[in-house]
C-alpha positions as CSV (number, residue, x, y, z in Angstrom):
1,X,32.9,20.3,0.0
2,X,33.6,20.0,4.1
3,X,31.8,21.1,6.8
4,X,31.9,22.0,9.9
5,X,29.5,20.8,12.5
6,X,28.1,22.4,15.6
7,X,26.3,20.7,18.2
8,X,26.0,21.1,21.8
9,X,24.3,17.5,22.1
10,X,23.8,14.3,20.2
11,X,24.1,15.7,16.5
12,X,22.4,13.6,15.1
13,X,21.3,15.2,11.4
14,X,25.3,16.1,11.3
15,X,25.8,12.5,11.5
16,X,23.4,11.4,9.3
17,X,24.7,14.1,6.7
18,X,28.1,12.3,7.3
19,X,26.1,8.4,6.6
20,X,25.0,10.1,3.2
21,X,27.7,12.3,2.2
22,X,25.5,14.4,-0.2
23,X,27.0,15.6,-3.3
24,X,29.8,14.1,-2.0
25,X,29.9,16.4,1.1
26,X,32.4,15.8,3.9
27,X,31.7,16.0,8.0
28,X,35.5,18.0,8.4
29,X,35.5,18.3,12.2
30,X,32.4,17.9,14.8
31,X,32.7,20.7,17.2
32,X,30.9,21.3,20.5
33,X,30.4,23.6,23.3
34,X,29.9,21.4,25.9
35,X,31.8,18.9,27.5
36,X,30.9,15.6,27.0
37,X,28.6,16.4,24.4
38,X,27.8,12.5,22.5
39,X,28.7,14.1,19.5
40,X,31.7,14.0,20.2
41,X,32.5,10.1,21.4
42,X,30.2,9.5,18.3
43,X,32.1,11.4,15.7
44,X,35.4,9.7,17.5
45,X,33.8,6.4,16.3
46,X,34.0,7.5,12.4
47,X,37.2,9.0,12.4
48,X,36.3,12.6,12.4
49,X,38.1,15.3,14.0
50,X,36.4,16.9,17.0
51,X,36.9,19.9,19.1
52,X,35.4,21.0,22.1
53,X,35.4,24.5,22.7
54,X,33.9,25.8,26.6
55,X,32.9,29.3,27.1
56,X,34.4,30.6,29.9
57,X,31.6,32.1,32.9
58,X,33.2,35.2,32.8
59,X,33.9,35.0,28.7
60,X,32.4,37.2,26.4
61,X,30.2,35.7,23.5
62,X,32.6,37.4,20.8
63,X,35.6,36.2,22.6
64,X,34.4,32.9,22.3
65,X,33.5,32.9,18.8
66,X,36.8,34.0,18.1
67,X,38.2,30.7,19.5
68,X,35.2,28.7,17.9
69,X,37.0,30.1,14.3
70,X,40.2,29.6,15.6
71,X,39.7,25.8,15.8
72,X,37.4,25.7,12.7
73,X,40.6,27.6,10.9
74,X,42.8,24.3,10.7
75,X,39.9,22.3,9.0
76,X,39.1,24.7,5.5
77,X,36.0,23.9,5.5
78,X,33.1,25.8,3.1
79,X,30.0,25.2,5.0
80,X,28.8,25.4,8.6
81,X,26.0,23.1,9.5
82,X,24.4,23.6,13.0
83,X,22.5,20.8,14.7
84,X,21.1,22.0,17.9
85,X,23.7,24.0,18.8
86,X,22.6,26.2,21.7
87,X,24.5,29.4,21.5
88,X,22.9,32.4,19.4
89,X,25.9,33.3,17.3
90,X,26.9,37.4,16.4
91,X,28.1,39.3,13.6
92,X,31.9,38.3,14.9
93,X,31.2,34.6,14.1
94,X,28.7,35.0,11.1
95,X,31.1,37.2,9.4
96,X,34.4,35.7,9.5
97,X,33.1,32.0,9.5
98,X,31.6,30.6,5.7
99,X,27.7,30.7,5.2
100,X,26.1,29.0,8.1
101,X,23.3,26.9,8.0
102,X,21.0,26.1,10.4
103,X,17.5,23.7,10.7
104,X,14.4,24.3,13.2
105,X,11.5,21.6,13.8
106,X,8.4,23.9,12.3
107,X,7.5,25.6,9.4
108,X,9.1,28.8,10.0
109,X,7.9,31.5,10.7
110,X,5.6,29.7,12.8
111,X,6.7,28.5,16.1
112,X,10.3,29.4,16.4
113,X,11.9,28.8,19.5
114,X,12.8,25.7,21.3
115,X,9.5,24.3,22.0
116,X,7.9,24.4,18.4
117,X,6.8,20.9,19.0
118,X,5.0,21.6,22.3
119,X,3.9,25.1,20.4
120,X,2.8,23.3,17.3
121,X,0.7,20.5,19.7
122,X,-1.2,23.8,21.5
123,X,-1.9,25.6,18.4
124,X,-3.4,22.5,16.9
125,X,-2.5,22.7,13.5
126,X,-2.3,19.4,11.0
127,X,1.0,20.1,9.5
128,X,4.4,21.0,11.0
129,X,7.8,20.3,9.9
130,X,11.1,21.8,9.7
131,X,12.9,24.6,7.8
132,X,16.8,25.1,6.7
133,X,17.6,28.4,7.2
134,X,20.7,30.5,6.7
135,X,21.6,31.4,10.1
136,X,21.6,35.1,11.1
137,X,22.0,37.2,14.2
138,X,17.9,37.3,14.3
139,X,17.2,33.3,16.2
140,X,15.3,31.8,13.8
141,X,14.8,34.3,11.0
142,X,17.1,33.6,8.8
143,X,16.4,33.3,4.9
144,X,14.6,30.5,4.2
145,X,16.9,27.6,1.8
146,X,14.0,24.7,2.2
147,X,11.1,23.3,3.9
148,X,10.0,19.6,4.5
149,X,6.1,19.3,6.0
150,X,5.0,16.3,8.6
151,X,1.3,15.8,9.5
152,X,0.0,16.5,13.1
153,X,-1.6,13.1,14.4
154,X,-4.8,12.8,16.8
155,X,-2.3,10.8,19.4
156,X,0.7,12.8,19.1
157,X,2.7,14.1,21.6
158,X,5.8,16.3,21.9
159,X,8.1,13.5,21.8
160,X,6.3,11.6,18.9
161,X,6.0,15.0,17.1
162,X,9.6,15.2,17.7
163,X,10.7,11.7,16.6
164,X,8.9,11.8,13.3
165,X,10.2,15.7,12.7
166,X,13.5,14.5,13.1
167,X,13.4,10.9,10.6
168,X,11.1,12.2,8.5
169,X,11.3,16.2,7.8
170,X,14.9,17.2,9.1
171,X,16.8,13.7,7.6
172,X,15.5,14.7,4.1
173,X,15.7,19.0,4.3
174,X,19.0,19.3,5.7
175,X,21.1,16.8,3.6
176,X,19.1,17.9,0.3
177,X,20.5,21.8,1.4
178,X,23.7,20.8,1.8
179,X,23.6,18.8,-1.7
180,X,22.9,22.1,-3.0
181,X,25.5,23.6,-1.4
182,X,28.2,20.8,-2.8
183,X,26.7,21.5,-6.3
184,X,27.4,25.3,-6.1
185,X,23.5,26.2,-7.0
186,X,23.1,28.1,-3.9
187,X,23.3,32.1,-3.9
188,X,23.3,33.7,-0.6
189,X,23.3,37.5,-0.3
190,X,23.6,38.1,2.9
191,X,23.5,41.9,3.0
192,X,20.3,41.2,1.2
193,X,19.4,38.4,3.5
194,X,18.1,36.3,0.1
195,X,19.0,32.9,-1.3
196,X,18.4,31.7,-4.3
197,X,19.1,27.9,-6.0
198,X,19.5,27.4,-9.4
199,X,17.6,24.3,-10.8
200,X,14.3,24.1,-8.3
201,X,11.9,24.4,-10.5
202,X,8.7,22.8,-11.5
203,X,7.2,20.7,-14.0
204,X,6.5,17.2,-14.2
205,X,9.9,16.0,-12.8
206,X,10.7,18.5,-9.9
207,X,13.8,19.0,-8.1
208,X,11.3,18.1,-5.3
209,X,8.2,16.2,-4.9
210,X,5.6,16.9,-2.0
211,X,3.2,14.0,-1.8
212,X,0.4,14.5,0.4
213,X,-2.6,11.1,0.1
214,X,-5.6,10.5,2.3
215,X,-5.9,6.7,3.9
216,X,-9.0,5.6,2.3
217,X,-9.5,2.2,3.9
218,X,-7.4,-0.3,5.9
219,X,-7.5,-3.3,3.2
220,X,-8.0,-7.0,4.2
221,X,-4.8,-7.8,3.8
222,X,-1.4,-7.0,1.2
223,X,-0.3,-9.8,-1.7
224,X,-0.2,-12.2,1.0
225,X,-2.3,-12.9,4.4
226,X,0.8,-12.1,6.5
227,X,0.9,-8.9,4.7
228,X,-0.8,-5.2,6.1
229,X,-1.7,-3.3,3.6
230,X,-3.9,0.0,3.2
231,X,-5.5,1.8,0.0
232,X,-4.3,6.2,0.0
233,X,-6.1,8.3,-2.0
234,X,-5.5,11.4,-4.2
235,X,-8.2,13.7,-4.4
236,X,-6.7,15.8,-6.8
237,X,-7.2,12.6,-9.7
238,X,-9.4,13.6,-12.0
239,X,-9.0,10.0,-14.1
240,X,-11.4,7.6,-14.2
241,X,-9.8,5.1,-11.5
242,X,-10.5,2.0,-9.2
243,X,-9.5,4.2,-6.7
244,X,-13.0,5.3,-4.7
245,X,-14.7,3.9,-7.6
246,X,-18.5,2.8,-5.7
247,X,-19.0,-1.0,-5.3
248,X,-22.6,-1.1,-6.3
249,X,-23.1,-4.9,-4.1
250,X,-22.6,-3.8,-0.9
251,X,-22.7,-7.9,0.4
252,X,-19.8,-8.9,-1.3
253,X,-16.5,-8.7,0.3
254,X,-14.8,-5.6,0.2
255,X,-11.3,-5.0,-2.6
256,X,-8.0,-6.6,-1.4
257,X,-4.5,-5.1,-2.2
258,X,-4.3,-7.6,-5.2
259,X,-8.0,-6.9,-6.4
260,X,-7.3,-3.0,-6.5
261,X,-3.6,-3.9,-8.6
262,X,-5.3,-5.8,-10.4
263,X,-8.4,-4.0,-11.7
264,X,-5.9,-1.0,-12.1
265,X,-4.5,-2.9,-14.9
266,X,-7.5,-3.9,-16.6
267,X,-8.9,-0.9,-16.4
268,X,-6.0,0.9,-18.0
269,X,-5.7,-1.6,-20.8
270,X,-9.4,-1.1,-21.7
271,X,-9.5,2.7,-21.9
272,X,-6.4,2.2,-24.8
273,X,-9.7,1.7,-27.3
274,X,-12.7,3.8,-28.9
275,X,-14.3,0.7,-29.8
276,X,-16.6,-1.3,-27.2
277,X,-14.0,-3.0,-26.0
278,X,-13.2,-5.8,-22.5
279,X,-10.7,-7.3,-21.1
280,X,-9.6,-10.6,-18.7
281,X,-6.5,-9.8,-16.2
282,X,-4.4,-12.0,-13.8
283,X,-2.4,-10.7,-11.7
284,X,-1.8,-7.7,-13.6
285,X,-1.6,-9.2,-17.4
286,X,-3.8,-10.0,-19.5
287,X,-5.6,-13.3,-20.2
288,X,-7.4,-12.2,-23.3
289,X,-8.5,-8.9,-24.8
290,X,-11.0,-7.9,-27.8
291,X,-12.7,-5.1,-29.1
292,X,-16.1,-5.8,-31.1
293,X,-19.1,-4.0,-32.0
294,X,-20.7,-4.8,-29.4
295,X,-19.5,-5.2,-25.4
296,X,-21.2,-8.8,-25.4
297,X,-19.0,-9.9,-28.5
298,X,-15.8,-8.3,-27.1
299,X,-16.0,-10.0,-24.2
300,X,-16.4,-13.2,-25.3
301,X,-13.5,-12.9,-27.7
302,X,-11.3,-11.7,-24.9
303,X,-12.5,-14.6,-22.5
304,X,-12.1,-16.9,-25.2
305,X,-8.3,-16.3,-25.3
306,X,-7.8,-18.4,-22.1
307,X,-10.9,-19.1,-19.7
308,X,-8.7,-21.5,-17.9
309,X,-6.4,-18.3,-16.4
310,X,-9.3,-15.7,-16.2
311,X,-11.2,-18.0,-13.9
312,X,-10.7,-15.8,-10.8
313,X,-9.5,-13.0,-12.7
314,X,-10.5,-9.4,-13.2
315,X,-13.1,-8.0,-16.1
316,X,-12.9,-4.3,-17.3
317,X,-15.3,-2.5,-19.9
318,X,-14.9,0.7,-21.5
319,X,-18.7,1.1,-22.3
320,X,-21.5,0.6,-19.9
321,X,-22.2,-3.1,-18.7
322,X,-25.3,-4.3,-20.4
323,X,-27.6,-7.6,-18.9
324,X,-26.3,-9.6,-21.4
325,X,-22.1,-9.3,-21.2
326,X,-23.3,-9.3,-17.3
327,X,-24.8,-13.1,-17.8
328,X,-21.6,-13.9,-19.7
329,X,-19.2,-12.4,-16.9
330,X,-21.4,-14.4,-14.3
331,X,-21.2,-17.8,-16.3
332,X,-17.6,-18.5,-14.2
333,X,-16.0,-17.2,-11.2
334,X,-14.4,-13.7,-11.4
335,X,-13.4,-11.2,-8.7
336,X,-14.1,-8.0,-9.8
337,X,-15.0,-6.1,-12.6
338,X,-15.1,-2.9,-13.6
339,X,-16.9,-0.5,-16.1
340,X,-18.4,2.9,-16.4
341,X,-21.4,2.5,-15.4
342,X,-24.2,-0.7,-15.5
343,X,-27.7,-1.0,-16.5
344,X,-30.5,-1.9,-13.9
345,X,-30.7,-5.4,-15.2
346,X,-27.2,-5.8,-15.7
347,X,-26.9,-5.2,-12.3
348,X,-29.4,-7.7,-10.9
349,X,-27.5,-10.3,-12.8
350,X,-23.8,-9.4,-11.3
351,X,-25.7,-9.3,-7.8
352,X,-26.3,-12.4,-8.0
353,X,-22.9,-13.8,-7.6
354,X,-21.9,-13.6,-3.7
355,X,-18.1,-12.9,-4.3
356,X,-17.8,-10.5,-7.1
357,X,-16.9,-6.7,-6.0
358,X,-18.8,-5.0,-9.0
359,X,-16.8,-1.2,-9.3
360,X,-18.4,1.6,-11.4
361,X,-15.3,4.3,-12.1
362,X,-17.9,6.6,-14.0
363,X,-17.6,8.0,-17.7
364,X,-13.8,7.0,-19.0
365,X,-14.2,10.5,-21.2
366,X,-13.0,10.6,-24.7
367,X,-9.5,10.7,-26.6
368,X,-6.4,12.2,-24.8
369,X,-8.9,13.0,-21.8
370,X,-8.8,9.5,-20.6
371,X,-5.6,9.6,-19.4
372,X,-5.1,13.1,-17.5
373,X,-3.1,11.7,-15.0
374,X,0.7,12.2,-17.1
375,X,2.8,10.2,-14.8
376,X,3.1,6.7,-12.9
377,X,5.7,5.9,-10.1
378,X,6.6,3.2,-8.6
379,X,7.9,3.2,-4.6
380,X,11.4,2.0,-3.9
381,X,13.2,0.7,-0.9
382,X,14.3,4.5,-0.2
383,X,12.5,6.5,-2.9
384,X,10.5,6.0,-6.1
385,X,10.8,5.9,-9.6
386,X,8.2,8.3,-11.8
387,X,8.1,8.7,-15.3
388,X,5.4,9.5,-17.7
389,X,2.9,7.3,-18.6
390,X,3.2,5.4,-22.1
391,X,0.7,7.0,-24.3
392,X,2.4,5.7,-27.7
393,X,-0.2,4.6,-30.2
394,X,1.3,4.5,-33.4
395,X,-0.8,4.3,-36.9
396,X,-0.2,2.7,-40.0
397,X,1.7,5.8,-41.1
398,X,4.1,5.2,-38.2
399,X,5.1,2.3,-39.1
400,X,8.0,1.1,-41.7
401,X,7.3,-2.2,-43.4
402,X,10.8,-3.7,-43.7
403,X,10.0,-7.2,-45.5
404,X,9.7,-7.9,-49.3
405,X,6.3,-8.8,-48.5
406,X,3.8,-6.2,-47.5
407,X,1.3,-6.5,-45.1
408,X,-2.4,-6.4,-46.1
409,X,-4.4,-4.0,-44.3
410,X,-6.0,-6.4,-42.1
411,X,-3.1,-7.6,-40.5
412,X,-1.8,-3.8,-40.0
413,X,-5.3,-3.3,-38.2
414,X,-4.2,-6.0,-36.0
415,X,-0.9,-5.1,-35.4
416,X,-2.2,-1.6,-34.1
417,X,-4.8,-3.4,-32.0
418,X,-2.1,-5.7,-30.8
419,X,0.5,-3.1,-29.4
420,X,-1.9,-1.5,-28.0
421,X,-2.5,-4.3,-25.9
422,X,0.7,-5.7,-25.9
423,X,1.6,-2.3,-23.8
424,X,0.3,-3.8,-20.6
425,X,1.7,-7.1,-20.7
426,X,4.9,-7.7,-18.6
427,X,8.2,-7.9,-20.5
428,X,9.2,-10.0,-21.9
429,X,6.2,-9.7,-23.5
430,X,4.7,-11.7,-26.8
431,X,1.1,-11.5,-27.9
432,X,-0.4,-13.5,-30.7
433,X,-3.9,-11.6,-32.2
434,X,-6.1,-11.9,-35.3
435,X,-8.8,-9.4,-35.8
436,X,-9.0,-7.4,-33.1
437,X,-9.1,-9.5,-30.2
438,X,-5.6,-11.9,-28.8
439,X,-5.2,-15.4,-29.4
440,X,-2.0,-16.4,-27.5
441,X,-0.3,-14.1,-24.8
442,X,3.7,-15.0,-23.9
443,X,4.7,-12.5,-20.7
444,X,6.9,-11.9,-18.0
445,X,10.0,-14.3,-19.4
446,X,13.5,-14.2,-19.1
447,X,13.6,-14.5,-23.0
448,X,12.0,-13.5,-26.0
449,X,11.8,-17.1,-27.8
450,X,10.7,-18.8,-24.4
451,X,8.0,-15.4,-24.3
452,X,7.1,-16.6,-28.5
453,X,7.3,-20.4,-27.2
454,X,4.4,-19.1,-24.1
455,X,2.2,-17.1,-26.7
456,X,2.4,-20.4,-29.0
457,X,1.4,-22.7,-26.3
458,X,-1.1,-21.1,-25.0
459,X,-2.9,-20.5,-28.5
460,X,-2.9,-24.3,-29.1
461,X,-3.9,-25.5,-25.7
462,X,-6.2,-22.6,-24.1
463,X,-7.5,-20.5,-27.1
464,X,-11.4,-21.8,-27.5
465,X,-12.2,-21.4,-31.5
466,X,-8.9,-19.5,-32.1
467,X,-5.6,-20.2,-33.5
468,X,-2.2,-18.9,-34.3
469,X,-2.5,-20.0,-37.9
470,X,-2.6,-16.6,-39.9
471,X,-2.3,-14.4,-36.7
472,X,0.2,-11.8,-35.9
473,X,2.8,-11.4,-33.4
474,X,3.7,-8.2,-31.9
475,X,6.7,-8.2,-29.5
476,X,7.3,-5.3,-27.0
477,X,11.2,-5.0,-27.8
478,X,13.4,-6.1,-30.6
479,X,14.1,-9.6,-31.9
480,X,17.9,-10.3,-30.6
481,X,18.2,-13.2,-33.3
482,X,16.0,-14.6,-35.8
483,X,14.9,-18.0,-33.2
484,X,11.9,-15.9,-32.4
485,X,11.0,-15.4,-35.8
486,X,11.5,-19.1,-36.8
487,X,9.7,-20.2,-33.3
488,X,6.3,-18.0,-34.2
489,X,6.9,-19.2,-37.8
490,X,6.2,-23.0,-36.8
491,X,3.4,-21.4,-34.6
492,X,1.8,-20.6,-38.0
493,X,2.6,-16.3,-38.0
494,X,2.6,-14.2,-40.6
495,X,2.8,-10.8,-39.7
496,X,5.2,-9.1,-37.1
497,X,5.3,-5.6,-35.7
498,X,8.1,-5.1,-33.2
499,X,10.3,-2.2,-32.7
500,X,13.3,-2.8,-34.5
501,X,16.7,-1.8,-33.6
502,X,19.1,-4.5,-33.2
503,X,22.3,-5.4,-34.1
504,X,21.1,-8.8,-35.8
505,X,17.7,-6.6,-37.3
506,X,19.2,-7.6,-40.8
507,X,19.1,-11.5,-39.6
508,X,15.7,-10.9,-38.2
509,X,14.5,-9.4,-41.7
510,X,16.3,-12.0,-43.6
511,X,14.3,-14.7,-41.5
512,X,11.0,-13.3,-41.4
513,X,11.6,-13.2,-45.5
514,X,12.5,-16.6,-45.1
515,X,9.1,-17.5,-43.7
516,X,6.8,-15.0,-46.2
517,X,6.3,-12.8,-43.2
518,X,5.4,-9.3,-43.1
519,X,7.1,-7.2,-40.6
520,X,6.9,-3.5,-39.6
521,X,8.7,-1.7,-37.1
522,X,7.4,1.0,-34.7
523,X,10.7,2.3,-33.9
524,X,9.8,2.4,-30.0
525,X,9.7,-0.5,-27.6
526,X,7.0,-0.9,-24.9
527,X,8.6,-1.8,-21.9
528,X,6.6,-3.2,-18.9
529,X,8.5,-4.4,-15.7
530,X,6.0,-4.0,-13.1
């Protein structure tokens, strides 16, 4: 697609439409009005065409259209784009040129002309932006293509409000338009004076995405001291969250950016179980989890994974904190934890310790309704990546069994219990379990034998009471070759659950065999990069 742009000044949404190029969109020729317009010397620079194209004092505003299409007629271009270009134009040019588009700085209708800003600043709303609009005869009236909101700030002035409109509203509306455009999903009638654009719809992945999040405190600091970092809200969650979860000891120090990651993760890993369940995290995996019959017992079967790396760590329930898993959480140092509510006497335990942020999220609800939030994201330099959240839980059914030997139905209730948990441990991921607590945890490797190797080492040097003799391994991807199998084999494993899927799976199975393992396959890997 090329364009044609208009600009009586700077241009400066024209040129970034030509720094994007969206949908593979084309800046044809930069045309002005005015001598010695900067558009012009700053198109020059990039090797587009330019035309500058005075109106006479005595010339009439048709006549000079005429010559406006006259120079655009050498350039076949399919799109006009205007950027502050101060003429209104008449049925002579919007006739006989191709659909012209136009953007203002405010949510039309409201405030057109060319002081919206100092309009928008009067009428002291919270919200402006800007709106592309097919240009007609009528000055800002056209129909509507897209919208893009900013928020109104206390200090703002016009030429703050102006700034942000521009890099923040206009630099996202207009090239997203004109990406339409390119794509052919726009429909303009103009008798009609409707558009319509195939594809914007809603749902969970929209072809846009309006995020709008309360500041709810300025934190300490980010991951590091050097770091600034603040916690946004969304009042709309209706999940149980850390998020403006109460901290019942108001002495201790207030949540850090890595204490709110953190009990994040813990939190989610906990609410995976309808058993009284706890678990340890560290920076985001965890050190040990359990669930038990009772909180006290889960807890010390999670902590007894590795106490070495939860020392400092983060503690999440899924039932309410009684006095004594509260004793046993204050018997070392931990930062935070988090649960769904305490008991009186648990709480005058956890006061006790000086340093621990003690968060109540409220009741976790039941099934499915734990998790009503159906997406996570993650922010990019230059956008963000959303998908939905992994909810896969498979049981016993789910699984095929793909060894001679079958496993017994003990080690297929720890396999369950172990994806599960395995789910929110960074990949490359390895986790040892028996029962229904982990033994050994292997994460965040380069390689699936060095994550087996990990999940091996740390069973035999930091598991208190435990061992990976007679545990089972669940990996959160397929087994490339069968030196993962032999590697947990030595370790003393003898049940697997992975996905399956490989090329080598045959190898794998022939190994696992080999050893007198049991191995199912879920069919679905569990992923976790962040």
């Amino acid at each position: 697609m090329k364009i044609a742009g208009l600009a009586s000044n700077r241009g400066r949404n024209l040129l970034h439409i030509d720094d994007v190029a969206p949908g593979g969109a084309e800046l044809a020729v930069a045309l002005t009005n005015q001598e010695g317009a900067p558009i012009v010397e700053s198109a020059a620079e990039r090797g587009i065409p330019t035309e500058v194209v005075d109106r006479a004092d005595d010339e009439s505003r048709a006549d000079h259209e005429r010559r406006v299409l006259d120079r655009l007629g050498n350039y076949d271009v399919d799109l006009v784009c205007l950027d502050g270009y101060m003429r209104v134009l008449t049925e002579t040019f919007l006739e006989n040129a191709p659909t012209t588009i136009n953007v203002h700085p405010s949510l039309l209708p409201a405030f057109p002309g060319s002081d919206a800003h100092e309009q928008v600043l009067e009428a002291g709303v919270r919200t402006t932006g800007c709106t592309v609009h097919v240009a007609t005869e009528d000055v800002d009236a056209g129909p509507i293509l897209t919208q893009e909101p900013v928020p109104v700030y206390e200090d703002d002035d016009a030429a703050s409000l102006k700034q942000r409109v521009l890099y923040e509203a206009e630099f996202t509306a207009y090239p997203r338009v004109v990406r339409w455009f390119a794509e052919g999903r726009v429909d303009v009638d103009h008798e009609a004076e409707t558009v319509s654009i195939e594809g914007d719809t809603g749902g969970d992945f929209p072809t846009r995405r309006l995020v709008s999040e309360d500041r709810g405190e300025q934190l300490r600091y980010g991951e590091n001291p050097h770091q600034d970092a603040a916690l946004y809200v969304d009042d709309a969650c209706e999940e149980a969250s850390v998020v403006g979860a109460p901290q019942l000891n108001e002495g201790a120090k207030g949540m850090g950016y890595n204490n709110y990651n953190d009990a994040d993760a813990a939190l989610s890993l906990v609410k995976e179980f309808d058993e009284p369940a706890a678990a340890v995290i560290k920076h985001t995996n965890p050190a040990g989890c359990a669930t038990s019959d009772t909180l006290a017992d889960a807890y010390d079967r999670a902590l007894r994974t590795d106490a070495k790396s939860a020392f400092g760590g983060i503690v999440a329930l899924n039932r309410e904190c009684d006095a004594e898993t509260a004793t046993a959480i204050t018997d070392s140092f931990k930062e935070v934890v988090v649960a769904p509510g305490y008991t009186d006497a648990a709480l005058d335990v956890l006061r006790e310790s000086e340093n621990l942020r003690v968060l109540d999220v409220g009741p976790l609800g039941e099934g499915e309704d734990r998790f009503s939030e159906p997406l996570t994201e993650k922010p990019l330099v230059g956008g963000r990546l959303v998908q939905e959240r992994d909810h896969q839980s498979p049981t016993a059914d789910d699984l095929e069994i793909v060894t001679e030997r079958e496993p017994t139905d003990a080690e297929i209730e720890t396999m369950l219990f172990a994806w599960r948990t395995l789910k929110h441990v960074k990949s490359n991921g390895i986790l040892f379990a028996t029962g229904t607590e982990t033994v050994g945890v292997g994460m965040g490797q380069v390689s699936r034998v060095d994550a087996v190797t990990l999940a091996a080492m740390k069973a035999e040097k930091d598991a208190d009471g435990k061992s990976a003799e007679g545990a089972v391994m669940a990996s959160d991807a397929f087994f490339p070759f069968p030196d993962g199998i032999d590697e947990a084999a030595e370790a003393g494993i003898e049940a697997v659950i992975q996905p399956g899927g490989s090329v080598n799976d045959e190898d794998v199975i022939e190994a696992a065999n080999d050893h007198g393992m049991a191995m199912a396959f879920t069919g679905s890997r569990s992923f976790r990069h962040d």
